[in-house]
Backbone as CSV, one residue per row, in Angstrom:
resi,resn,N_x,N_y,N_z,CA_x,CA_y,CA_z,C_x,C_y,C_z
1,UNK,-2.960,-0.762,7.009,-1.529,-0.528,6.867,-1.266,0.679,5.965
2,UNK,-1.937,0.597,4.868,-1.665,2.033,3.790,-2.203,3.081,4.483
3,UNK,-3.220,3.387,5.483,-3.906,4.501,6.037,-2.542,4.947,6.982
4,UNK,-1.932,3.863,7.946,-0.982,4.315,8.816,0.276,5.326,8.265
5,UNK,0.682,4.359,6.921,1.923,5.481,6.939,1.444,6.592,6.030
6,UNK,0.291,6.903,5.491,-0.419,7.469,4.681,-0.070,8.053,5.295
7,UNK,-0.735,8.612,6.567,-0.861,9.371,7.619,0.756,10.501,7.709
8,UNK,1.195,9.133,7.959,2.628,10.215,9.142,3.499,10.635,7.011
9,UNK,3.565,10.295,6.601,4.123,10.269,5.260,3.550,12.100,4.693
10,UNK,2.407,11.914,4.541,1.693,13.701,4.592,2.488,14.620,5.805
11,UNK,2.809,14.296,6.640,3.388,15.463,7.428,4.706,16.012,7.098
12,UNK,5.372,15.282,5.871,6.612,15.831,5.261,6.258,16.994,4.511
13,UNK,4.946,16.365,3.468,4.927,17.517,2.598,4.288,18.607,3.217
14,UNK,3.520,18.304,3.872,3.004,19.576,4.234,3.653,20.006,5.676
15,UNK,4.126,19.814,6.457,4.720,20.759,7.482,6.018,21.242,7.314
16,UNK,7.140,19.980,6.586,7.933,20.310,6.190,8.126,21.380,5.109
17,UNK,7.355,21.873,3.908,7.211,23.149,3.583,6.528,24.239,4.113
18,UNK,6.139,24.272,5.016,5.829,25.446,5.959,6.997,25.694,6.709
19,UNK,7.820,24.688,6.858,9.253,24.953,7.723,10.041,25.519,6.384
20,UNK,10.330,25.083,5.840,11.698,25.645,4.666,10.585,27.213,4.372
21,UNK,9.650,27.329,3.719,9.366,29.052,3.559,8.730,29.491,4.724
22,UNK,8.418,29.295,5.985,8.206,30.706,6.848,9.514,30.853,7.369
23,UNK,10.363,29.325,7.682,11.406,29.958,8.578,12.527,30.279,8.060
24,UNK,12.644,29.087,6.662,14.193,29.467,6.158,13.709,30.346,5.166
25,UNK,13.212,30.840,4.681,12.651,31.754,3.871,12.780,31.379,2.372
26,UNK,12.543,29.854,2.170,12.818,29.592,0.584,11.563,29.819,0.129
27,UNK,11.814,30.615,-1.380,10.615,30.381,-2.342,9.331,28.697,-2.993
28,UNK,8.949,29.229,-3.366,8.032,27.444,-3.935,8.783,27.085,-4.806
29,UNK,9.557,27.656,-5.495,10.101,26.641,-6.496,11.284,26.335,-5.471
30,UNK,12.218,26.940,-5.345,13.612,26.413,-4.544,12.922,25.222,-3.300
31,UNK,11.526,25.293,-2.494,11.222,24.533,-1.548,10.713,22.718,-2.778
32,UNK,10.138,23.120,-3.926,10.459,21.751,-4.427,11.550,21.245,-4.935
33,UNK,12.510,21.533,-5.250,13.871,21.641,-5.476,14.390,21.157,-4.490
34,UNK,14.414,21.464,-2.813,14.511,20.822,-1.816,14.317,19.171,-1.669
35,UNK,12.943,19.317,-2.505,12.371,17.864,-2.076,12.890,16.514,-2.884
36,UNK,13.937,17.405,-3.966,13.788,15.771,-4.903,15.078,15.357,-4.413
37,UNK,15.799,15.424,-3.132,16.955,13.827,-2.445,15.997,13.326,-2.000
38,UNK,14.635,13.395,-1.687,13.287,12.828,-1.253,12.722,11.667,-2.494
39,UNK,12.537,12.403,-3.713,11.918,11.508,-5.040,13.579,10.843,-5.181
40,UNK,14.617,10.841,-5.205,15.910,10.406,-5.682,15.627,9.050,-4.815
41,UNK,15.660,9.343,-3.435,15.680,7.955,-2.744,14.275,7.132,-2.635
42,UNK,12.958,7.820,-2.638,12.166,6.739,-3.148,12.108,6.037,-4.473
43,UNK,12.691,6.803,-5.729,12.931,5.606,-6.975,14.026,5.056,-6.788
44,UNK,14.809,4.891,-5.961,16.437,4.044,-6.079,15.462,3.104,-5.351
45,UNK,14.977,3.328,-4.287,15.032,2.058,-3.051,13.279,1.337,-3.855
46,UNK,12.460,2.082,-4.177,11.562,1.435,-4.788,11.755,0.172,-6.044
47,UNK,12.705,0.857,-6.934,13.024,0.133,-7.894,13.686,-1.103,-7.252
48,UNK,14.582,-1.041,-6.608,15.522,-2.042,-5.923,14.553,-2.684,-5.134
49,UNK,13.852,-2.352,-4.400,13.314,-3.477,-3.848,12.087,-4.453,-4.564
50,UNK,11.588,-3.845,-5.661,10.469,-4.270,-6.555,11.162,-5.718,-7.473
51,UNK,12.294,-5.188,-7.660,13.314,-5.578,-8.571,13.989,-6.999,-7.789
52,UNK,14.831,-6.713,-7.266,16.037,-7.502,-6.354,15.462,-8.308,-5.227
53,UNK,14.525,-7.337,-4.502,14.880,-7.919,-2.875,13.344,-8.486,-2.718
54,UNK,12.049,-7.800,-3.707,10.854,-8.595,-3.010,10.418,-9.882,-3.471
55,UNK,11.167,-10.525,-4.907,11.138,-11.870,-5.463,12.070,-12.795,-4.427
56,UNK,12.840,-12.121,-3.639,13.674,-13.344,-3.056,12.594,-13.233,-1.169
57,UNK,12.542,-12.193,-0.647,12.098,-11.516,1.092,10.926,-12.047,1.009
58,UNK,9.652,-11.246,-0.231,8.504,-11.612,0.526,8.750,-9.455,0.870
59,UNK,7.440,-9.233,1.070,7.095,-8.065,1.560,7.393,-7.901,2.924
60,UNK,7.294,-8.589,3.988,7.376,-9.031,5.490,9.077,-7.768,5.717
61,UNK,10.376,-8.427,5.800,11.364,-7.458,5.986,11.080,-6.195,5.726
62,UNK,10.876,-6.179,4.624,10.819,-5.117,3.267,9.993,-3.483,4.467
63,UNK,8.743,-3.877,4.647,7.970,-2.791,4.942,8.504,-2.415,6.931
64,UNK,8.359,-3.285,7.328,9.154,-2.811,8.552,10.352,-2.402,8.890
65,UNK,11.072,-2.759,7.592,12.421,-1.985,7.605,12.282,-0.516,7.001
66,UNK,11.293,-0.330,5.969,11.174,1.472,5.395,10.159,2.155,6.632
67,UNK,9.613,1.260,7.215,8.933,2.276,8.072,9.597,2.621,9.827
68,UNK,10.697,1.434,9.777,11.739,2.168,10.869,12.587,3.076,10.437
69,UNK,12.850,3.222,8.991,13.525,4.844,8.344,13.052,5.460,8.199
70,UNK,11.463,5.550,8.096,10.679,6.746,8.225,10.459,7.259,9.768
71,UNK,10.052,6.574,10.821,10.712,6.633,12.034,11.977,7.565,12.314
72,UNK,12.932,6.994,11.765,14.502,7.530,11.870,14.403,8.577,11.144
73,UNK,13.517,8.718,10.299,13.877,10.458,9.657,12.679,11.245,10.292
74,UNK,11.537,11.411,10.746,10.517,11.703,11.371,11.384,12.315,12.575
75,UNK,11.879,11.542,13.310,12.359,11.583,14.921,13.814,12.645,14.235
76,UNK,14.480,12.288,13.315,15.271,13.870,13.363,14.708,15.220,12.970
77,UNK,13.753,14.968,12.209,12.995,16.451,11.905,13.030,17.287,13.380
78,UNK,12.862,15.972,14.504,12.170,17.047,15.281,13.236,17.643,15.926
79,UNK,14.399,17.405,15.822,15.663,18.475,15.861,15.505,19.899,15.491
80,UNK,14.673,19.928,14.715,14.526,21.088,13.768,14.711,22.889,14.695
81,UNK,15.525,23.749,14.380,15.227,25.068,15.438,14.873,25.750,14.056
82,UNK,14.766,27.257,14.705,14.828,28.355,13.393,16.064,28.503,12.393
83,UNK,17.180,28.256,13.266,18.603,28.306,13.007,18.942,27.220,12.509
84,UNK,18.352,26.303,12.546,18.695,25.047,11.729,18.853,25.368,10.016
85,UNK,20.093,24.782,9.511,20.650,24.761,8.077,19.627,23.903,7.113
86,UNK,19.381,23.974,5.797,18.826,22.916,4.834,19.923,21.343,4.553
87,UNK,21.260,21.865,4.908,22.197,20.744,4.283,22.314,19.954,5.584
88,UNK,22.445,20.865,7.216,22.374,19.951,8.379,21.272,19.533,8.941
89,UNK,20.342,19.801,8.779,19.269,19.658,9.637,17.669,18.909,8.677
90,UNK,17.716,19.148,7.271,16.643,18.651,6.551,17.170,17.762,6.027
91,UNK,18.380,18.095,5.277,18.724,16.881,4.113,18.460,15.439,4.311
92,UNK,19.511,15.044,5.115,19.779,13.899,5.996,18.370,12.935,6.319
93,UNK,17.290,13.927,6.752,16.027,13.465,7.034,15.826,12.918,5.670
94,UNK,15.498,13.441,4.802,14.521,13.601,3.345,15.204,12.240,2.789
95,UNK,16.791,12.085,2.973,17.256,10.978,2.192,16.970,9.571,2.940
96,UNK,16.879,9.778,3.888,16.604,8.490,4.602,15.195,8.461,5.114
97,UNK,14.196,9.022,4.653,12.935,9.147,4.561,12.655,8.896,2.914
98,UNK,13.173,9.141,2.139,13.488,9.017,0.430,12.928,7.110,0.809
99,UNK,14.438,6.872,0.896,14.806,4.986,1.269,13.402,4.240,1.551
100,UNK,13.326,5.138,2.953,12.189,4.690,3.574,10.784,4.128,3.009
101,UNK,10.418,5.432,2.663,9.077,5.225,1.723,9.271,4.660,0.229
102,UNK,10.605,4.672,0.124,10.981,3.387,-1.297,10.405,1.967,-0.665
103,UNK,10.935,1.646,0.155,10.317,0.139,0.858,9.643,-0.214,1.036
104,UNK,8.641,0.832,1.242,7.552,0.687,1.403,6.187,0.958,0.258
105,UNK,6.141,1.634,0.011,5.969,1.728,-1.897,5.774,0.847,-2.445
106,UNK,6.783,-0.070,-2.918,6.742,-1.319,-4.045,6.282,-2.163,-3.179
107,UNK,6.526,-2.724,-1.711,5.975,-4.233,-1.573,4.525,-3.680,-0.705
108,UNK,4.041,-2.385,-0.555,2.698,-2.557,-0.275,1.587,-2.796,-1.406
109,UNK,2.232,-1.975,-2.979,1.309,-2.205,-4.086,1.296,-3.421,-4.744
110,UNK,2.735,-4.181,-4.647,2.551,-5.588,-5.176,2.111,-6.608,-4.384
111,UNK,2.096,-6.459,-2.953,2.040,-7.104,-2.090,0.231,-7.107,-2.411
112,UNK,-0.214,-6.153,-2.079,-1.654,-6.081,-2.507,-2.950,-6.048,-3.008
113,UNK,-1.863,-6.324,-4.586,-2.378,-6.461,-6.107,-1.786,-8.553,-5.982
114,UNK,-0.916,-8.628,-5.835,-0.479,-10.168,-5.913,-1.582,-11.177,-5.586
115,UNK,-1.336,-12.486,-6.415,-2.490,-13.148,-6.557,-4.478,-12.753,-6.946
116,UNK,-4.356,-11.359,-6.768,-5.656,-10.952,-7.100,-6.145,-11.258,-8.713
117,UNK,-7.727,-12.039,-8.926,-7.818,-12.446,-10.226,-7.484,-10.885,-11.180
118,UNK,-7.202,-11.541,-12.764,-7.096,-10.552,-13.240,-8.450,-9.878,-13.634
119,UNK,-9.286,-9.960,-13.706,-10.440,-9.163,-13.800,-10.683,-8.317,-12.421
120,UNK,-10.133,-8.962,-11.215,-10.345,-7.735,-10.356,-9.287,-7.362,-9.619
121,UNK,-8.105,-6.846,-10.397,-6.868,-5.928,-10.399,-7.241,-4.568,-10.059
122,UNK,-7.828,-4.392,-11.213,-8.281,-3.037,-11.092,-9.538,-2.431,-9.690
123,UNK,-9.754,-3.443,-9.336,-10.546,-3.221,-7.778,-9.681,-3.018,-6.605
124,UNK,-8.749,-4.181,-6.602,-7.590,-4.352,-5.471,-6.624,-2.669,-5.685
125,UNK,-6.257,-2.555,-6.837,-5.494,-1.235,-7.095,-6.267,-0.022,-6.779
126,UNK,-7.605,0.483,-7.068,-8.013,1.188,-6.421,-8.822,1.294,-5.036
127,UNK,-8.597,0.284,-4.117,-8.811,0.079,-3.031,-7.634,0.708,-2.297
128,UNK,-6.132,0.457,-2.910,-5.348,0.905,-2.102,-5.012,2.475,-2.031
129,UNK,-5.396,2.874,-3.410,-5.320,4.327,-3.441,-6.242,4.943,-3.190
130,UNK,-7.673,4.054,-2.493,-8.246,4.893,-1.473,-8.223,4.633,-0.058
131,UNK,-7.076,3.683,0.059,-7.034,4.056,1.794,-5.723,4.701,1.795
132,UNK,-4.935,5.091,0.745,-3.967,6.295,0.827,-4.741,7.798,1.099
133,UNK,-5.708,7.877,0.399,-6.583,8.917,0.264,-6.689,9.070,1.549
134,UNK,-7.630,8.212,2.193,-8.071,8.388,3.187,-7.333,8.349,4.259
135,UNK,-6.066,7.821,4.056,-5.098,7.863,5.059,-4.472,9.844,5.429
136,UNK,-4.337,10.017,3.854,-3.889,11.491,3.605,-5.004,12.512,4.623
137,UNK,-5.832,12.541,4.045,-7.091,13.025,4.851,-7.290,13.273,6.227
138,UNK,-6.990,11.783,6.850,-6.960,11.522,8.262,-6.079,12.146,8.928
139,UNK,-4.264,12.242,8.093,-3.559,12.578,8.993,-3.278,14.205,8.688
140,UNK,-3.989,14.965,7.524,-3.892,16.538,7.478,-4.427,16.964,8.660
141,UNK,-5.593,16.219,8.319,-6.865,17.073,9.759,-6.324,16.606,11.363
142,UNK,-5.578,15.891,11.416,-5.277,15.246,12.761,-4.038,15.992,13.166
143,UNK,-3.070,15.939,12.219,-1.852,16.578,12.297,-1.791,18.024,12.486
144,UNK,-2.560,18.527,11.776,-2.815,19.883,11.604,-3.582,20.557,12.980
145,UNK,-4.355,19.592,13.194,-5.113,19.945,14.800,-3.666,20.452,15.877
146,UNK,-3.044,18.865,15.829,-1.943,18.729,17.066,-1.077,20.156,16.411
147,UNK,-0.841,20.292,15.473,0.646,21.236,15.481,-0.120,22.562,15.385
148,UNK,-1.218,23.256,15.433,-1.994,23.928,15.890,-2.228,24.121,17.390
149,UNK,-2.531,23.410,17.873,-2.499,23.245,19.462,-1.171,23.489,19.989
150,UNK,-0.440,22.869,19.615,0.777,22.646,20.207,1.774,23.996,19.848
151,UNK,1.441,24.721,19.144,1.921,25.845,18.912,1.031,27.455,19.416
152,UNK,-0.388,27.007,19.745,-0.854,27.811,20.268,-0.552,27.668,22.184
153,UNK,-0.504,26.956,22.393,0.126,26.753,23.930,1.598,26.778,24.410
154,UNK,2.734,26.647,22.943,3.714,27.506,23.300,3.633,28.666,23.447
155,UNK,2.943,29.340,22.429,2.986,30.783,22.181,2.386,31.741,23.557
156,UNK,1.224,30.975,24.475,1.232,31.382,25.830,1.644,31.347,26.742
157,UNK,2.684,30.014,26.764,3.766,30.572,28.029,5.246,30.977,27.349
158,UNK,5.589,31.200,26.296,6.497,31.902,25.763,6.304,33.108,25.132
159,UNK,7.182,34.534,25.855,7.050,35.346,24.891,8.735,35.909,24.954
160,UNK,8.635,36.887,23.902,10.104,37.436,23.442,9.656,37.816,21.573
161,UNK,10.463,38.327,21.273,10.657,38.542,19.485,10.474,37.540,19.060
162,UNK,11.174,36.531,19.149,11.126,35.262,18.867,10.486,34.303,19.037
163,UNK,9.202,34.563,19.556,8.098,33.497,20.184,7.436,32.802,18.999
164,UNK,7.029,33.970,18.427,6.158,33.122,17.078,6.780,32.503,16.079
165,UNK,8.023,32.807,15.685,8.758,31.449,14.925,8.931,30.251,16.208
166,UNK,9.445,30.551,17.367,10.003,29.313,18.120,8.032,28.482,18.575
167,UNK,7.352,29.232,18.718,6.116,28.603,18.654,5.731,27.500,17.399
168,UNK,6.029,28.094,16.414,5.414,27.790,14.468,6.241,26.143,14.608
169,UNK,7.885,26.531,14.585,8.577,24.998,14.886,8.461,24.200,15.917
170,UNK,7.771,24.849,16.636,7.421,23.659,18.069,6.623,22.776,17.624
171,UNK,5.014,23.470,16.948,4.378,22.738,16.019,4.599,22.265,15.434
172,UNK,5.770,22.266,14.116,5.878,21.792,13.367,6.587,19.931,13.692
173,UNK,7.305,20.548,15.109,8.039,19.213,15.506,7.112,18.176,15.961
174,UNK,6.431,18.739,16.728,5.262,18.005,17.305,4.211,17.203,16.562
175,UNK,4.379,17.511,15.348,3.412,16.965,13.960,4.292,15.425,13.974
176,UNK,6.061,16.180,13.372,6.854,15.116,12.918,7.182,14.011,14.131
177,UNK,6.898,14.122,15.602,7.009,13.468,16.459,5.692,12.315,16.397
178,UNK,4.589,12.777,16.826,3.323,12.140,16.323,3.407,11.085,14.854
179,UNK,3.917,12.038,14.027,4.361,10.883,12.536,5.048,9.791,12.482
180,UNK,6.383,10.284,13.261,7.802,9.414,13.781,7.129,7.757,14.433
181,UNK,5.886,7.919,15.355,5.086,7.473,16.699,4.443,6.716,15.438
182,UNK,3.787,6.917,14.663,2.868,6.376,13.609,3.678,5.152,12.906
183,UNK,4.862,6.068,12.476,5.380,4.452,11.542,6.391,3.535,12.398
184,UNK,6.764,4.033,13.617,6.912,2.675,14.739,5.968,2.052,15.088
185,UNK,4.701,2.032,15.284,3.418,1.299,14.931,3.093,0.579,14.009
186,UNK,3.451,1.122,12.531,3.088,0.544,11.753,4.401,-0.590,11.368
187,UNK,5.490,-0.544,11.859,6.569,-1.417,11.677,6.172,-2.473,12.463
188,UNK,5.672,-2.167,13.721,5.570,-3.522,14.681,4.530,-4.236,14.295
189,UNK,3.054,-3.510,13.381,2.078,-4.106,12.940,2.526,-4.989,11.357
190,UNK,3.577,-4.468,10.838,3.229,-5.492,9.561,4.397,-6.184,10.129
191,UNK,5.731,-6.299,11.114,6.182,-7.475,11.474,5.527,-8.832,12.263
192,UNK,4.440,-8.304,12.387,3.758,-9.260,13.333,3.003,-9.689,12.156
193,UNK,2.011,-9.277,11.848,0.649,-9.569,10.834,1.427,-9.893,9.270
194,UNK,2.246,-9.997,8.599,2.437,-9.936,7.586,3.029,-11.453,7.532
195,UNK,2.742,-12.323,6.378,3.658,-13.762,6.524,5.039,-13.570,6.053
196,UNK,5.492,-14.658,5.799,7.151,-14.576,5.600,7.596,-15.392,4.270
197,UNK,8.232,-14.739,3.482,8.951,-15.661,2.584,8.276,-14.786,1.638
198,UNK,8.850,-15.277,0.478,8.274,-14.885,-1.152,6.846,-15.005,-1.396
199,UNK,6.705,-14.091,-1.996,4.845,-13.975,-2.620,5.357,-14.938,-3.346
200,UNK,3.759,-16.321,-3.057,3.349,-17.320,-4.326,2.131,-17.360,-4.310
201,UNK,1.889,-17.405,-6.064,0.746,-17.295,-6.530,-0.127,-18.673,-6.245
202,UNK,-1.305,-19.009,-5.785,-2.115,-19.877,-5.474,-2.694,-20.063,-6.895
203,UNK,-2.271,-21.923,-7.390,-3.012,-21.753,-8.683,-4.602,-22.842,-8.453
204,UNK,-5.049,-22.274,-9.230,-6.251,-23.117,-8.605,-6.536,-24.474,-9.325
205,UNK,-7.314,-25.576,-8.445,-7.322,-27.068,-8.974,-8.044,-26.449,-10.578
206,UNK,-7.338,-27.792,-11.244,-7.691,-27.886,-12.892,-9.163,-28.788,-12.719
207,UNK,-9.583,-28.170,-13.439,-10.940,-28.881,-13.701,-11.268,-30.020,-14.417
208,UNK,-12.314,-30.869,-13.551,-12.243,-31.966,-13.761,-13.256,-32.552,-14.803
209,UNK,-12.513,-33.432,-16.133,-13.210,-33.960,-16.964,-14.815,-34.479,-16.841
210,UNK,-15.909,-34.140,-17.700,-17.306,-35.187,-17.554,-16.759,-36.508,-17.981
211,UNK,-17.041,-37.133,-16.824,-17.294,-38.817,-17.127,-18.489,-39.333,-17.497
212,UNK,-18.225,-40.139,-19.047,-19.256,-40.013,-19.585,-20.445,-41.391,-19.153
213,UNK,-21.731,-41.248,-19.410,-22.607,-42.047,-18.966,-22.498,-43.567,-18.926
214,UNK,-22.777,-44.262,-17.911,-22.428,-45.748,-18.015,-24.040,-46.157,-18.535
215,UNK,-24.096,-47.314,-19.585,-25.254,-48.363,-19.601,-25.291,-49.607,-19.168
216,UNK,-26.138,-50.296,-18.802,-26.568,-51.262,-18.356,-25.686,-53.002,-19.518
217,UNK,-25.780,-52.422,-21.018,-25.090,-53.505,-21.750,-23.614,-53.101,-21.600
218,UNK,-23.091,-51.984,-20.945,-21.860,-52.108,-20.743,-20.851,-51.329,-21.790
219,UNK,-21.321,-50.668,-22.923,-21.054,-49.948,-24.246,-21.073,-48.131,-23.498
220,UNK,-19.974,-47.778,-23.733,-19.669,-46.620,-23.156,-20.145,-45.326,-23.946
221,UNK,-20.580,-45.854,-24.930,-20.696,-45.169,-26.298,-22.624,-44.720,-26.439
222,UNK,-22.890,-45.557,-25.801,-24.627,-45.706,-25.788,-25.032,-46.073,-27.236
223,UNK,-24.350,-46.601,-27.921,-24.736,-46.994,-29.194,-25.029,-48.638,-29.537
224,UNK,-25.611,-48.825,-28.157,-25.946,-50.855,-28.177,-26.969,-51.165,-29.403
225,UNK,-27.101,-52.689,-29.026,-28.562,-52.760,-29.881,-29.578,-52.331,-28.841
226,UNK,-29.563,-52.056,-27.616,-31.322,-51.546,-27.234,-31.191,-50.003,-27.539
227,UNK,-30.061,-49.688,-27.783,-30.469,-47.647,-28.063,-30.917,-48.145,-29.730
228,UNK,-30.256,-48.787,-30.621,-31.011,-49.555,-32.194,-32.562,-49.671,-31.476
229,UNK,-32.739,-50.609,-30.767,-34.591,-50.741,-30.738,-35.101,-49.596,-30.606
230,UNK,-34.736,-48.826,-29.251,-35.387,-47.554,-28.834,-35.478,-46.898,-30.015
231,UNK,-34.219,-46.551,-30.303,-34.468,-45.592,-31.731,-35.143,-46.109,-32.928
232,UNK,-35.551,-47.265,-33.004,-36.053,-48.175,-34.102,-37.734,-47.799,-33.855
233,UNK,-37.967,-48.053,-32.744,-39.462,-48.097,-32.096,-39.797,-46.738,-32.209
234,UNK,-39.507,-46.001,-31.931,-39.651,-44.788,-31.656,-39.652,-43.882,-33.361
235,UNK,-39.310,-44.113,-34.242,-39.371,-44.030,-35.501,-40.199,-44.413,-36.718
236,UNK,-40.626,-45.676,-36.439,-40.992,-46.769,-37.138,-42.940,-46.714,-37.369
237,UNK,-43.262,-45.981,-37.941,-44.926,-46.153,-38.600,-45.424,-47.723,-38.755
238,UNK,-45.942,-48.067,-37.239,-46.780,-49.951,-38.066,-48.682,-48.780,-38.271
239,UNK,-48.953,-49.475,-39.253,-50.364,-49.656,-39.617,-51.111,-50.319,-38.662
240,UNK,-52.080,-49.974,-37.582,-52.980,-51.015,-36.976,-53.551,-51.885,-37.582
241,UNK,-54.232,-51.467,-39.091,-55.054,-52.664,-39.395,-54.178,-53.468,-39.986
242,UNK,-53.025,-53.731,-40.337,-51.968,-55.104,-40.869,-51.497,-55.049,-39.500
243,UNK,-51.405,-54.629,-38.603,-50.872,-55.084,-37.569,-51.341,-56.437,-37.001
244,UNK,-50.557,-57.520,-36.692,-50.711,-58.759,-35.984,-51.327,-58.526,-34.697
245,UNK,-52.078,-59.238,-34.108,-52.470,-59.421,-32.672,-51.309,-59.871,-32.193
């Protein structure tokens, strides 16, 4: 599940700034400047759902609902032309892609750390930030293939002045389409596979008292008179030669 939207989640940052500076021509700082209605709506909707909505839901709603807004903002990117505005054509995406990956955020890390003993927290937590890793990974080199391809085969049956920008965003759409495709997958996979209701912690049976030894005289204590003989006999120096026959 973390590899899936890992995946389509990387094609914001990285294709989407290849779109704002080759085509709209923003600098690196003004293109991160761009991005934070992006950080604005993943800490509103993260906090809120960590907070409010995953002590009462359960993770189950929670993640198939941010990954049909990542969907919904994915699938408008690919609106995207050369002529497309930052306030009509990106914003809109980024904030409801913001939401999105808020929802998804808090109930995949608590969801995944929950109930894990506390000595192996720290295993479960970096397990997930390496199938983010590896999710990241998967979908540069994959993504990057397709919007490569897909922009080198516009660029041969299109020509004009304008080929190699309308080529560059063909690619670029074609990334965010493929991404869009990824987290409708991954919505239908954690509505199905994921249980329902509130995370509860499984406590485990209390351990059960030693019951102590039974004897034969019935003294729970083992302190009869035959543990007196045993221990008497077992102590006790007789002399053989005063010893009686």
């Amino acid at each position: 599940m973390d590899v899936s939207w890992a995946v389509a989640i990387f094609a914001v940052f990285l294709f989407l700034t290849y779109y704002l500076q080759q085509v709209l021509g923003f600098s690196p700082i003004v293109t991160g400047l761009a991005f934070l209605p992006l950080t604005a709506g993943i800490v509103t909707a993260s906090t809120s759902a960590n907070i409010l909505l995953l002590p009462r839901t359960g993770p189950r709603p929670l993640l198939p609902v941010g990954m049909a807004l990542g969907a919904t903002g994915m699938f408008l990117l690919t609106r995207l032309t050369p002529t497309s505005s930052y306030a009509g054509g990106v914003l809109p995406s980024l904030v409801i892609l913001g939401l999105g990956f808020g929802l998804i955020f808090a109930p995949s890390f608590t969801g995944g750390t929950f109930g894990v003993a506390r000595q192996e927290t720290g295993v479960a937590s970096a397990t997930l930030n390496t199938m983010q890793q590896v999710g990241g990974s998967i979908g540069t080199a994959l993504l990057s293939t397709l919007a490569a391809s897909a922009t080198a085969s516009y660029a041969r049956v299109h020509t004009g002045p304008d080929a190699q920008v309308l080529a560059a965003v063909h690619g670029y759409t074609t990334a965010f389409t493929v991404s869009g495709a990824i987290f409708v997958f991954g919505a239908v996979l954690t509505a199905v596979l994921l249980p329902s209701g509130p995370l509860v912690a499984s406590h485990p049976a209390p351990a059960r008292e030693p019951v102590p030894a039974q004897h034969d005289d019935g003294n729970e204590n083992g302190d009869g008179p035959h543990d007196e003989q045993a221990f008497a006999g077992r102590h006790v120096r007789r002399d053989p030669e005063t010893a009686t026959p």
